[in-house]
Each structure stands twice: as structure tokens, then as C-alpha cells.
PDB file of N, CA, C, O and CB in Angstrom:
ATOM      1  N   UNK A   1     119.668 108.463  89.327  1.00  0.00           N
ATOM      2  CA  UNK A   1     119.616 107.353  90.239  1.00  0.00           C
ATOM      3  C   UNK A   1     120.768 106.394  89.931  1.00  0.00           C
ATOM      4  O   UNK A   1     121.019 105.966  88.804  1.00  0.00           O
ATOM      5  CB  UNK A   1     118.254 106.639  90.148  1.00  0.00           C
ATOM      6  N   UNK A   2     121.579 106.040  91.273  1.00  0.00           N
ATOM      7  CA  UNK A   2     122.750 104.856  90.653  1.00  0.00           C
ATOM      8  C   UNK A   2     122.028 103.859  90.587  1.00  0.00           C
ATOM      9  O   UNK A   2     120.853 103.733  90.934  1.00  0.00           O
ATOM     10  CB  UNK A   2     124.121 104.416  91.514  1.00  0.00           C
ATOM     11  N   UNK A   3     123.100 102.744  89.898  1.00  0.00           N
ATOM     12  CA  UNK A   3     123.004 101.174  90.118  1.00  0.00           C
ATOM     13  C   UNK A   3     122.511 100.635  91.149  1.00  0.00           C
ATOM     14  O   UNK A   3     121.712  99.701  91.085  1.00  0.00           O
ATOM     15  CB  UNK A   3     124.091 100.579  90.106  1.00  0.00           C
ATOM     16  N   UNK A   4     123.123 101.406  92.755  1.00  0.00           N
ATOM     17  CA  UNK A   4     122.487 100.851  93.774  1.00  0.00           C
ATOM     18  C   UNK A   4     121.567 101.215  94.363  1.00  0.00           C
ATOM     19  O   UNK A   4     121.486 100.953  95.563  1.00  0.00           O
ATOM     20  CB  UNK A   4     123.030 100.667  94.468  1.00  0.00           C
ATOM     21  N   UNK A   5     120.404 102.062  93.600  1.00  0.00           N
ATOM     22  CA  UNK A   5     119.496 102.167  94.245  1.00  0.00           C
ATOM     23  C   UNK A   5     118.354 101.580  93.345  1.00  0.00           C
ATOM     24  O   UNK A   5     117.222 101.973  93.624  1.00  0.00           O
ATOM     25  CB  UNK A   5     119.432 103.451  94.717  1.00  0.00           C
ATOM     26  N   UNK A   6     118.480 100.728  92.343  1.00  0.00           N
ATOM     27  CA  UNK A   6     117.861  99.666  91.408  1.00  0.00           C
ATOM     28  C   UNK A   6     118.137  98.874  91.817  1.00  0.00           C
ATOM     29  O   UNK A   6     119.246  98.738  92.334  1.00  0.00           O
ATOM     30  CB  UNK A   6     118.044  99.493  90.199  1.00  0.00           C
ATOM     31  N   UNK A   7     117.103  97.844  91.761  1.00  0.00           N
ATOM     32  CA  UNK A   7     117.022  96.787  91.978  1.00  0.00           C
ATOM     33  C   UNK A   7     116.274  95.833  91.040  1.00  0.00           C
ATOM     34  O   UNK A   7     115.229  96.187  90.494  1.00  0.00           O
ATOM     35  CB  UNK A   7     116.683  96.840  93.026  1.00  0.00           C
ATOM     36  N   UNK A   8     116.847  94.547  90.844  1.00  0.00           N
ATOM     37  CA  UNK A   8     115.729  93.390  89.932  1.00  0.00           C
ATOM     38  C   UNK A   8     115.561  92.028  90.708  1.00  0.00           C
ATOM     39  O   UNK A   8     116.336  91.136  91.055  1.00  0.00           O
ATOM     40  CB  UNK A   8     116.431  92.875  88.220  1.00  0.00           C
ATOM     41  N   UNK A   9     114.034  92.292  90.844  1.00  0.00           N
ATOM     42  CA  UNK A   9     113.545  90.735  91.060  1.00  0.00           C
ATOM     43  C   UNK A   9     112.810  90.208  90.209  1.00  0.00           C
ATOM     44  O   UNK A   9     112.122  90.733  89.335  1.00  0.00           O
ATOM     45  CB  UNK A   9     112.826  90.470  92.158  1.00  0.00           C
ATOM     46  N   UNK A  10     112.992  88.946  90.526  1.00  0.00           N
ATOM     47  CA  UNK A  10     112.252  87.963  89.358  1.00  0.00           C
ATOM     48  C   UNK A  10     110.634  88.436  89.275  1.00  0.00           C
ATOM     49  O   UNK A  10     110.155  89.216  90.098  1.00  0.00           O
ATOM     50  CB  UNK A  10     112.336  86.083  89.870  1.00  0.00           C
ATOM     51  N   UNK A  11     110.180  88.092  88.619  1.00  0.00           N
ATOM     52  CA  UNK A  11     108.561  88.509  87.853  1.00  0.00           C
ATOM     53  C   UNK A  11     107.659  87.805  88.972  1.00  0.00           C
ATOM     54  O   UNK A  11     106.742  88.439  89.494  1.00  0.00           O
ATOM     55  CB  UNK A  11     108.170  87.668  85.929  1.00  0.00           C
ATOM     56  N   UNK A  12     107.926  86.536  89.315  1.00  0.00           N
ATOM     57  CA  UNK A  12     107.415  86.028  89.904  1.00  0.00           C
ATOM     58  C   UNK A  12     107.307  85.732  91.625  1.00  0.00           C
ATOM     59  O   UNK A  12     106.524  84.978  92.202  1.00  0.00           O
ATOM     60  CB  UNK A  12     107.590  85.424  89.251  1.00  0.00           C
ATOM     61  N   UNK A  13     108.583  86.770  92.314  1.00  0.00           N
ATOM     62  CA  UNK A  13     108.672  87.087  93.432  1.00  0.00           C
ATOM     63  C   UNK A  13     107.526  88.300  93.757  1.00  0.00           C
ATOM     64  O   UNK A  13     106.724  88.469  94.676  1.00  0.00           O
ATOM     65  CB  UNK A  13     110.072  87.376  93.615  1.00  0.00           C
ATOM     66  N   UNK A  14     107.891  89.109  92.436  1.00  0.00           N
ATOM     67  CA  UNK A  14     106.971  90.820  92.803  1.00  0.00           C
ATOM     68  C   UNK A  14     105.487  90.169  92.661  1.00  0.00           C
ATOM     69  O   UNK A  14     104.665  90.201  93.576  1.00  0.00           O
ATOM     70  CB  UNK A  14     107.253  92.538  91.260  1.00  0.00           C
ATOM     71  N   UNK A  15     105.315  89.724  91.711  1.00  0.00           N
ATOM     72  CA  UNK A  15     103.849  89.077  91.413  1.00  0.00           C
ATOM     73  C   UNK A  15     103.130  88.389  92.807  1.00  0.00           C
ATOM     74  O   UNK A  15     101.968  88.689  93.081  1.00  0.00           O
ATOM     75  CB  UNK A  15     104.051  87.766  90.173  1.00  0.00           C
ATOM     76  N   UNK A  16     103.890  87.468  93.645  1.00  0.00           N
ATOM     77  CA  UNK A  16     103.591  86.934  94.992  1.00  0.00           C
ATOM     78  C   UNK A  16     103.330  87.617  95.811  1.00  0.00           C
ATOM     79  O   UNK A  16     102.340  87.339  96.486  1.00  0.00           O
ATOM     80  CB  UNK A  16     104.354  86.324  95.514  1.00  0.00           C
ATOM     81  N   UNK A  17     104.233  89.009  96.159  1.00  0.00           N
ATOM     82  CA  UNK A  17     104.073  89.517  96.895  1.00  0.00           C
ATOM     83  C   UNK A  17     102.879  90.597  96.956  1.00  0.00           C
ATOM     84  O   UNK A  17     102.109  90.689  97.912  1.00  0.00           O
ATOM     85  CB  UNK A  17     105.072  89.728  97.027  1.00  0.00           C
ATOM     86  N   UNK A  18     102.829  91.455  95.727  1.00  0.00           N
ATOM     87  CA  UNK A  18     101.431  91.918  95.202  1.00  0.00           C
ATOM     88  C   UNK A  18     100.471  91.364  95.761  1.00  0.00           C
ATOM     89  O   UNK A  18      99.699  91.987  96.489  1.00  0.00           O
ATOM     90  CB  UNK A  18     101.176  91.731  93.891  1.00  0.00           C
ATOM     91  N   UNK A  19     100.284  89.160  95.323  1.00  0.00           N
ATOM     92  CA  UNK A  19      99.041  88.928  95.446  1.00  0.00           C
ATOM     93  C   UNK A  19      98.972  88.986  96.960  1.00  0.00           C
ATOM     94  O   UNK A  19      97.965  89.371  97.553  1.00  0.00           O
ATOM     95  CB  UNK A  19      98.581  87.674  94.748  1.00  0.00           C
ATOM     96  N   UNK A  20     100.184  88.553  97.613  1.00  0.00           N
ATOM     97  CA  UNK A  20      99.768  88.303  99.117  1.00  0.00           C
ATOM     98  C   UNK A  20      99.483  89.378  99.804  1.00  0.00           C
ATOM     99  O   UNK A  20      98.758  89.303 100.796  1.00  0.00           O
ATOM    100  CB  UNK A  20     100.727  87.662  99.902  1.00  0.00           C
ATOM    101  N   UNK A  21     100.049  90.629  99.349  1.00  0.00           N
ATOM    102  CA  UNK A  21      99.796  91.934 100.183  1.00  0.00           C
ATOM    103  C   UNK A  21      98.262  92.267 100.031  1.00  0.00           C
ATOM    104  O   UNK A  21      97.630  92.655 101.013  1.00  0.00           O
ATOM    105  CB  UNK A  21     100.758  93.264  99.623  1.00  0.00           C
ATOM    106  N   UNK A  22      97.549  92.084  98.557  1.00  0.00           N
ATOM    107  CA  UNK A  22      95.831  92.175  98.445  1.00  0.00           C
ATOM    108  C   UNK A  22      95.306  91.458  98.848  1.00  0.00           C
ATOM    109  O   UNK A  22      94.225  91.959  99.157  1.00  0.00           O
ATOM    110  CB  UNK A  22      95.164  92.178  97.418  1.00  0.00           C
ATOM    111  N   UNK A  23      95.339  89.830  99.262  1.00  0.00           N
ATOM    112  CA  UNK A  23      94.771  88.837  99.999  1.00  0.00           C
ATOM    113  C   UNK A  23      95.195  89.401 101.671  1.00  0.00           C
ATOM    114  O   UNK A  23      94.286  89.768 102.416  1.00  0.00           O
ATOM    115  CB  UNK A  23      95.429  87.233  99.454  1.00  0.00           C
ATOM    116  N   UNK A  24      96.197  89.411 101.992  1.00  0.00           N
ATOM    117  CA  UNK A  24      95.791  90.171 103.389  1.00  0.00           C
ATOM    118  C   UNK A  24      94.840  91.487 104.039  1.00  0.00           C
ATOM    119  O   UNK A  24      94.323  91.575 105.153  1.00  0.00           O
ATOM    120  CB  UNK A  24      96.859  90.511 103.720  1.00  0.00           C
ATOM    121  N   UNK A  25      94.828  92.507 102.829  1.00  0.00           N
ATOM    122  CA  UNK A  25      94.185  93.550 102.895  1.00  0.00           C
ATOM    123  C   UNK A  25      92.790  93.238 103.029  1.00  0.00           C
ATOM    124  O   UNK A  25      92.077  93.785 103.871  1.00  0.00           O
ATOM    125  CB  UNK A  25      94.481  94.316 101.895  1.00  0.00           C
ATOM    126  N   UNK A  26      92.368  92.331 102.182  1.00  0.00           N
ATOM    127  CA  UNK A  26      90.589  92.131 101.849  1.00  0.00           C
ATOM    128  C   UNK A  26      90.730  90.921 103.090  1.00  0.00           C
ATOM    129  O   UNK A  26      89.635  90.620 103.564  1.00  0.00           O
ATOM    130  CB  UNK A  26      89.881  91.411  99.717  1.00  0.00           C
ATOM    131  N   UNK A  27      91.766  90.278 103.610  1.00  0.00           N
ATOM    132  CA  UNK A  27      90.860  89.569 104.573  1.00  0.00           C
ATOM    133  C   UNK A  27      90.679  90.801 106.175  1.00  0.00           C
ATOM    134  O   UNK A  27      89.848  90.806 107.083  1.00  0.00           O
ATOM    135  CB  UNK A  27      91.797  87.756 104.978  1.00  0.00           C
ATOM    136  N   UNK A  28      91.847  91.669 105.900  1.00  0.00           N
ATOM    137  CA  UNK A  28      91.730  92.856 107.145  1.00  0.00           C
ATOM    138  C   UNK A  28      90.079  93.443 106.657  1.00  0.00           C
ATOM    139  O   UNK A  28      88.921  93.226 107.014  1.00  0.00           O
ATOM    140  CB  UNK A  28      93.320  94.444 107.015  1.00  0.00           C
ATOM    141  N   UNK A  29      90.538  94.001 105.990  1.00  0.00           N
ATOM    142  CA  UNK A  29      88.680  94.778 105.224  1.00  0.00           C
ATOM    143  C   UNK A  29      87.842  93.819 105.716  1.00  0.00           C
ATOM    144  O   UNK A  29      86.943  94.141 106.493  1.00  0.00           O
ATOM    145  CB  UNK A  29      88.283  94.830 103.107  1.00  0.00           C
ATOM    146  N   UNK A  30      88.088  92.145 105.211  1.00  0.00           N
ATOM    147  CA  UNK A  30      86.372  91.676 106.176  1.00  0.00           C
ATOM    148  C   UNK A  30      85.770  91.454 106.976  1.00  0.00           C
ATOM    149  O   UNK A  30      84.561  91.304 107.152  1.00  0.00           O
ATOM    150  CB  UNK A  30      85.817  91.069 106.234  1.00  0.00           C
ATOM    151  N   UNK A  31      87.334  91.382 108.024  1.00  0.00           N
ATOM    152  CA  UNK A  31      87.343  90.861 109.357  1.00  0.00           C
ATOM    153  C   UNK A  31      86.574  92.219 109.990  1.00  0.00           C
ATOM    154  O   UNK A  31      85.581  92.146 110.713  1.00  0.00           O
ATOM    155  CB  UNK A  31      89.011  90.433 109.998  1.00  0.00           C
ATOM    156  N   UNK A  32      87.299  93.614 109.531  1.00  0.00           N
ATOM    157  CA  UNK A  32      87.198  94.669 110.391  1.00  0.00           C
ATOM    158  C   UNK A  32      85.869  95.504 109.877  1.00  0.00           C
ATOM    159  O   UNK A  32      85.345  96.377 110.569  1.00  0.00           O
ATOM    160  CB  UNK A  32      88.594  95.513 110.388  1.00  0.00           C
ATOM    161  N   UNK A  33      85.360  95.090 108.476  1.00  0.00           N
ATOM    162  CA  UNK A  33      84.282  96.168 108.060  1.00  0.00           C
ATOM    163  C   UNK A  33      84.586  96.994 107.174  1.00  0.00           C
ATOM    164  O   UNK A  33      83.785  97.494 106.384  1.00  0.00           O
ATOM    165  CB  UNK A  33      83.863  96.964 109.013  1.00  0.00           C
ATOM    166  N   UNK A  34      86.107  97.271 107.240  1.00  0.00           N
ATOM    167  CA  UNK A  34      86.367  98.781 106.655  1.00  0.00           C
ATOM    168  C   UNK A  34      86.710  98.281 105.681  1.00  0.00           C
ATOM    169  O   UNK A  34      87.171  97.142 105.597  1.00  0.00           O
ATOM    170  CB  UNK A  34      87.355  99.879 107.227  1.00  0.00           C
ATOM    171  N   UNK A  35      86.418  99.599 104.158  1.00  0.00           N
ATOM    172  CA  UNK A  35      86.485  99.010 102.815  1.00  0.00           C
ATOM    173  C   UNK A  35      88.147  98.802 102.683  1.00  0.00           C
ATOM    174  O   UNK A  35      88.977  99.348 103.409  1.00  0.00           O
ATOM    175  CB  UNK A  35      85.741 100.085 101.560  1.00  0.00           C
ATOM    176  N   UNK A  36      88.338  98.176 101.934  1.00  0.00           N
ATOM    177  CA  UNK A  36      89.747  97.450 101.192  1.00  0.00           C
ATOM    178  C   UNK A  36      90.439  99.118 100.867  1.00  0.00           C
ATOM    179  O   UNK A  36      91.475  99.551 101.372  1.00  0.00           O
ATOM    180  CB  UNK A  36      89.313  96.169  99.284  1.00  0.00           C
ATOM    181  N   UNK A  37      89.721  99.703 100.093  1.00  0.00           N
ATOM    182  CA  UNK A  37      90.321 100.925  99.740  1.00  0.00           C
ATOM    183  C   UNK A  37      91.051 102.012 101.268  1.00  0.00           C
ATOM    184  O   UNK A  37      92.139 102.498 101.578  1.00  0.00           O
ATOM    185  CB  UNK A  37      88.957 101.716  98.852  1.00  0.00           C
ATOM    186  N   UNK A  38      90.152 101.968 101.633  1.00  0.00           N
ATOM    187  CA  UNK A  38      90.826 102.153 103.365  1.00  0.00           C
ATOM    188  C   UNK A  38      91.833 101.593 104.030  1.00  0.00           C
ATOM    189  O   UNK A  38      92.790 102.235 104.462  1.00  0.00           O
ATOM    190  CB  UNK A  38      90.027 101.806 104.319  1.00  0.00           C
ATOM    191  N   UNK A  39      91.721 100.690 104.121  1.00  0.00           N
ATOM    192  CA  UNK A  39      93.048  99.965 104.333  1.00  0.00           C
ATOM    193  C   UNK A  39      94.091  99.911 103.520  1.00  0.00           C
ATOM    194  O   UNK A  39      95.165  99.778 104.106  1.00  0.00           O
ATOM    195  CB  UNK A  39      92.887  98.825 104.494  1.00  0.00           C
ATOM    196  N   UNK A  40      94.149  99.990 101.959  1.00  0.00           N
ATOM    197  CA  UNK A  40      95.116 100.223 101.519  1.00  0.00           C
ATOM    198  C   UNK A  40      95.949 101.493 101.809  1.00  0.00           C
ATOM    199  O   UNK A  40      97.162 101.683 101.900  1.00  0.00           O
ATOM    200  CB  UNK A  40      94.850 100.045 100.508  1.00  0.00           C
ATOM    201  N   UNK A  41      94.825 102.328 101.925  1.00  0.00           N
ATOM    202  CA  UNK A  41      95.417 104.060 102.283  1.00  0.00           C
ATOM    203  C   UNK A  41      96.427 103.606 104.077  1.00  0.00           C
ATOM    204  O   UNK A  41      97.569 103.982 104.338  1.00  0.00           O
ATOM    205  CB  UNK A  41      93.305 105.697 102.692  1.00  0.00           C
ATOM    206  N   UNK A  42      95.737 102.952 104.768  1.00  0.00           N
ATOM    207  CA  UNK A  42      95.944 103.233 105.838  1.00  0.00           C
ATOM    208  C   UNK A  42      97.475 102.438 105.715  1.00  0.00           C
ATOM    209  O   UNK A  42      98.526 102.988 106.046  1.00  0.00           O
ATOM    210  CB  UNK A  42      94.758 102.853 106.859  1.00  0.00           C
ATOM    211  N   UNK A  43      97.401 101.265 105.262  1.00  0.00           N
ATOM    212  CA  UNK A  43      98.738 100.903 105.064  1.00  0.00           C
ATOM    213  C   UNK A  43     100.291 101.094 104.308  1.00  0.00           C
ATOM    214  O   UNK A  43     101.503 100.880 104.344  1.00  0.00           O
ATOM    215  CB  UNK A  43      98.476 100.183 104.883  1.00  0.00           C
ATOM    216  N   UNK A  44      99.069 101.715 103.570  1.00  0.00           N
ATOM    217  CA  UNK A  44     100.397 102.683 102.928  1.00  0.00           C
ATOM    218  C   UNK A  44     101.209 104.138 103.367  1.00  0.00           C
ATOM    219  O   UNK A  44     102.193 104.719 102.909  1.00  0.00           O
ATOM    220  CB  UNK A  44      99.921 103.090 101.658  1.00  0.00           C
ATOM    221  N   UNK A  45     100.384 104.374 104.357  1.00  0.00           N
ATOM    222  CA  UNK A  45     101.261 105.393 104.890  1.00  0.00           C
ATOM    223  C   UNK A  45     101.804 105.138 106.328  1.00  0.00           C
ATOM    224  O   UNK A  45     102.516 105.913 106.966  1.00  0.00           O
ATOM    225  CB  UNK A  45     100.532 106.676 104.868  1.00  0.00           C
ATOM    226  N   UNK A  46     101.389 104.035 106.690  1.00  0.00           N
ATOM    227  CA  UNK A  46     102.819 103.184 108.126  1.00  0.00           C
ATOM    228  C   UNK A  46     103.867 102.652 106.920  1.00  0.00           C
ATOM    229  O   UNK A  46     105.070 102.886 107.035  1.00  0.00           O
ATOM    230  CB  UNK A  46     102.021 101.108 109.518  1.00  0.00           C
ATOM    231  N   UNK A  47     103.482 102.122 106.076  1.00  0.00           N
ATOM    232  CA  UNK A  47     104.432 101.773 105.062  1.00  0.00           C
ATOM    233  C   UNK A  47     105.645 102.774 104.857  1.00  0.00           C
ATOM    234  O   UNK A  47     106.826 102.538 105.111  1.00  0.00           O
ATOM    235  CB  UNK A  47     103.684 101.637 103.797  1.00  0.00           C
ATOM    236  N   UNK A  48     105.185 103.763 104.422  1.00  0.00           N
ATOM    237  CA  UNK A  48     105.652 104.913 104.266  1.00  0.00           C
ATOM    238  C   UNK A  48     106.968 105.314 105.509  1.00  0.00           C
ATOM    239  O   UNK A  48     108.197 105.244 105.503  1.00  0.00           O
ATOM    240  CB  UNK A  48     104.337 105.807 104.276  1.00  0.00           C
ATOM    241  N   UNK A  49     105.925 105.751 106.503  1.00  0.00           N
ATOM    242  CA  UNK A  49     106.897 105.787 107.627  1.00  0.00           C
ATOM    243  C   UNK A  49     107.625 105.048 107.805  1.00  0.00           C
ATOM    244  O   UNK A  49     108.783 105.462 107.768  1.00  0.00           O
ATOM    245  CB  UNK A  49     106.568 105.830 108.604  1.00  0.00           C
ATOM    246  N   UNK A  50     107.439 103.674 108.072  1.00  0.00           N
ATOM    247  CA  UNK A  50     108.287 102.777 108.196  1.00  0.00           C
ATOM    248  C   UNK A  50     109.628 103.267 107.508  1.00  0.00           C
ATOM    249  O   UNK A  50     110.737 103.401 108.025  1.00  0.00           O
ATOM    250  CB  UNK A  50     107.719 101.566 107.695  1.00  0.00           C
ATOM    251  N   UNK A  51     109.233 103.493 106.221  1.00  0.00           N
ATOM    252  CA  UNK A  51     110.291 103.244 105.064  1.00  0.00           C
ATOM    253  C   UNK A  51     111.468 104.727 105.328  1.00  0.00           C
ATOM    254  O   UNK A  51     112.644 104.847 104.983  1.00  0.00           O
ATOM    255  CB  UNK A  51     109.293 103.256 103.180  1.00  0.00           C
ATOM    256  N   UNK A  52     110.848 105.381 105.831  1.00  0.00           N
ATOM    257  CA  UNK A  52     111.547 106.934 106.313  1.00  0.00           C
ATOM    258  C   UNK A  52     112.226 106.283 107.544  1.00  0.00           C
ATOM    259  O   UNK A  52     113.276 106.885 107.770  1.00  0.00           O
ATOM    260  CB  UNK A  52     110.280 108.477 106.801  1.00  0.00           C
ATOM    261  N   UNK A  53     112.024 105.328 108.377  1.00  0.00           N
ATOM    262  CA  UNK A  53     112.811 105.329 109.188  1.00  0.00           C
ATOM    263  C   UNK A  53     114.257 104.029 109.421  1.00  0.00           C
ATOM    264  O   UNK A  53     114.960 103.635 110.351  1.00  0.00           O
ATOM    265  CB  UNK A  53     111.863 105.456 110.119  1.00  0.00           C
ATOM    266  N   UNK A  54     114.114 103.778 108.088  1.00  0.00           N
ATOM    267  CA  UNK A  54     115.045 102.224 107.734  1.00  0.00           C
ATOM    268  C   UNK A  54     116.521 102.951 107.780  1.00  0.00           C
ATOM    269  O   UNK A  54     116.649 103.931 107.047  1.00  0.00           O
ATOM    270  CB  UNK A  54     114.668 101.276 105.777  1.00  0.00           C
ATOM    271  N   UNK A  55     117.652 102.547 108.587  1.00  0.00           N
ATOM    272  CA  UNK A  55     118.942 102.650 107.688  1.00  0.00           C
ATOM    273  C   UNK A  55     119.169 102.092 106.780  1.00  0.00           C
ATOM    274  O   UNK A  55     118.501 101.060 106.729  1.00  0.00           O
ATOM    275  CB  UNK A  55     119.899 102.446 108.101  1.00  0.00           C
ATOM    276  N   UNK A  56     119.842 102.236 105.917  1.00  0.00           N
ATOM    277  CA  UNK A  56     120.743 101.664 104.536  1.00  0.00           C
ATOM    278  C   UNK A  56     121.037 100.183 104.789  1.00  0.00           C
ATOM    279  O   UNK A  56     120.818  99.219 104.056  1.00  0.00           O
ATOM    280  CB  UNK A  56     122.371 102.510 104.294  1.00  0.00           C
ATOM    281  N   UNK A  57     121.517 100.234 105.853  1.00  0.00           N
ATOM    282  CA  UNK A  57     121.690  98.510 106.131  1.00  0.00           C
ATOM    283  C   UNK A  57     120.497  98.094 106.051  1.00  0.00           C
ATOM    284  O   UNK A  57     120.412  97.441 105.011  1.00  0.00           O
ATOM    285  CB  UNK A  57     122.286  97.941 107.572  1.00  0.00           C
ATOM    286  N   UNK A  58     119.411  98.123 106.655  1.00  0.00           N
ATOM    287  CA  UNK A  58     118.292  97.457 107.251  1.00  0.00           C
ATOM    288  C   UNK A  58     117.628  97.197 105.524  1.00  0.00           C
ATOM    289  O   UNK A  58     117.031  96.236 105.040  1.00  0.00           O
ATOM    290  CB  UNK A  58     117.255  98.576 108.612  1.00  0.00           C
ATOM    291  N   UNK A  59     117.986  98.307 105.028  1.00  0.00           N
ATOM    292  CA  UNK A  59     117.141  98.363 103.399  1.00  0.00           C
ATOM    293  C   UNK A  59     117.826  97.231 103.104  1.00  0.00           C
ATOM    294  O   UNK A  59     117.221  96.159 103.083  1.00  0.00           O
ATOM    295  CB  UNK A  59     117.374  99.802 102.097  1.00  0.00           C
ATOM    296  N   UNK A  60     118.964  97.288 102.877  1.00  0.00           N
ATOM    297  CA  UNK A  60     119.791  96.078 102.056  1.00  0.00           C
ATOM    298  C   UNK A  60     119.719  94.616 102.546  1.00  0.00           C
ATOM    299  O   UNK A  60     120.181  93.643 101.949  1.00  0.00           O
ATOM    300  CB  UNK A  60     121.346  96.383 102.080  1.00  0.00           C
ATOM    301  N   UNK A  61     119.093  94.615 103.682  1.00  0.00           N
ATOM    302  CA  UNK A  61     118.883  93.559 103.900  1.00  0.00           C
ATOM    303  C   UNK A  61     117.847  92.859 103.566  1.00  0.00           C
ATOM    304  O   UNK A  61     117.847  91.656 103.304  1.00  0.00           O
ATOM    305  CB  UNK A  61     119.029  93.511 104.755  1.00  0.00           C
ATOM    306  N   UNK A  62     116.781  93.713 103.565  1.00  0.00           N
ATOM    307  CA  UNK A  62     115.410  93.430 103.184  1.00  0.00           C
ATOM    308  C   UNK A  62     115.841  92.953 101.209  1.00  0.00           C
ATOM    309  O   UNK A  62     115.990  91.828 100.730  1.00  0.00           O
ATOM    310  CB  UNK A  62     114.178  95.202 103.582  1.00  0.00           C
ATOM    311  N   UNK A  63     115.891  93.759 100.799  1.00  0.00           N
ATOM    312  CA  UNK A  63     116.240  93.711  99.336  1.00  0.00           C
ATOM    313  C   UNK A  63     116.937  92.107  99.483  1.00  0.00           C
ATOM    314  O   UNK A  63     116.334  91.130  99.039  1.00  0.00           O
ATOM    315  CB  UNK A  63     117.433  95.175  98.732  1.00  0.00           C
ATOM    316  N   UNK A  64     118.107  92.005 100.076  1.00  0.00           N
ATOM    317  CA  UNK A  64     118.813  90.729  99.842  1.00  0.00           C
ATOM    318  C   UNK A  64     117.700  89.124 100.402  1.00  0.00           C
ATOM    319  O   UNK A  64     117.707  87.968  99.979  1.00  0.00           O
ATOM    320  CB  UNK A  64     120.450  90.950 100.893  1.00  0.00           C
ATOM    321  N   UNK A  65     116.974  89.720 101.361  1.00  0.00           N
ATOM    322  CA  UNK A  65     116.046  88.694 101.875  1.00  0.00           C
ATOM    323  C   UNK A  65     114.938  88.547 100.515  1.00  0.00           C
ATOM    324  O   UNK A  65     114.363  87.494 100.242  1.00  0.00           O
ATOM    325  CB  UNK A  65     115.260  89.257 103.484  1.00  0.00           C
ATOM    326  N   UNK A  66     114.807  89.637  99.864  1.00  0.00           N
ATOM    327  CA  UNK A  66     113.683  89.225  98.727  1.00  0.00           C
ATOM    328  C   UNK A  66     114.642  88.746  97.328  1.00  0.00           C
ATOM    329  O   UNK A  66     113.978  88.450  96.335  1.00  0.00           O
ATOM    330  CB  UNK A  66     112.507  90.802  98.292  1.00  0.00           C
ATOM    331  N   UNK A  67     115.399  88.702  97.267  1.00  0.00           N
ATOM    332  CA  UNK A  67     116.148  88.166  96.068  1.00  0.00           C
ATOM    333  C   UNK A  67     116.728  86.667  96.372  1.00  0.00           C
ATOM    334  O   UNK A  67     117.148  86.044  95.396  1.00  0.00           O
ATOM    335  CB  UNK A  67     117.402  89.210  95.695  1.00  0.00           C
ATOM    336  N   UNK A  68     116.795  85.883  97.992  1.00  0.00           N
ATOM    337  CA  UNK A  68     116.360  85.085  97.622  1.00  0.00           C
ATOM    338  C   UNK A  68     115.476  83.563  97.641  1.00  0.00           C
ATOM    339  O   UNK A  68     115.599  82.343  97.757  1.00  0.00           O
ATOM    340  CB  UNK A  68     116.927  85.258  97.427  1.00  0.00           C
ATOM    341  N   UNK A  69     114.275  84.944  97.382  1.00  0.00           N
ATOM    342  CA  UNK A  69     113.211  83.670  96.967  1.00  0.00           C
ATOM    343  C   UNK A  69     113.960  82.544  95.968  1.00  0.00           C
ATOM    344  O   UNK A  69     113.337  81.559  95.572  1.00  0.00           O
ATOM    345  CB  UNK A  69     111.732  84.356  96.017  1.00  0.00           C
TER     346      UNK A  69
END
């Protein structure tokens, strides 16, 4: 793997985003019924796709939008 496909963010950007991605999940899970574990599955594989369909630019942008928090 090169240099440019590493990346470092601060401890406390990844940590935010973690919590906010599980606080959205469990409020989807309560709104909708379906367990948290379900929804994680389910979001992780539009995630997924999503991520199969990014160009290189679009990645780098995202990356540069999270570095800076």
C-alpha cells in the first residue's frame, strides 16, 4: 500500500464520527423497529457500494473535507 492510500486523522475526528454514525443508527433502529444490528448490516453495504462507485477525486475530497475538522 503507498503513502497515498493512508491516511491520518486526529483521534478525535474518527472518535466523533464513530459516535455519530451509532447515535444515528439506534435512533433509525427506534424510529423503524428494526434491530441496530440490522441496520448496521444494511448500511454497510450501500456504504460499500457507494464506496465502489467514488472516483479518486471524489475520495480525495472527502478525505480532505475530514482532515479539516
Amino acid at each position: 500500500m503507498s503513502n497515498e492510500e493512508n491516511i491520518s486523522l486526529p483521534k478525535d475526528v474518527c472518535v466523533l464520527n464513530t459516535l455519530a454514525m451509532g447515535i444515528a443508527i439506534q435512533i433509525i433502529a427506534q424510529t423503524t423497529g428494526e434491530s441496530i444490528e440490522a441496520w448496521k448490516n444494511h448500511i454497510g453495504v450501500i456504504a460499500n457500494e457507494q464506496y465502489r462507485q467514488l472516483s479518486a477525486e471524489r475520495m480525495q475530497e472527502i478525505v480532505n473535507e475530514l482532515k479539516s475538522f
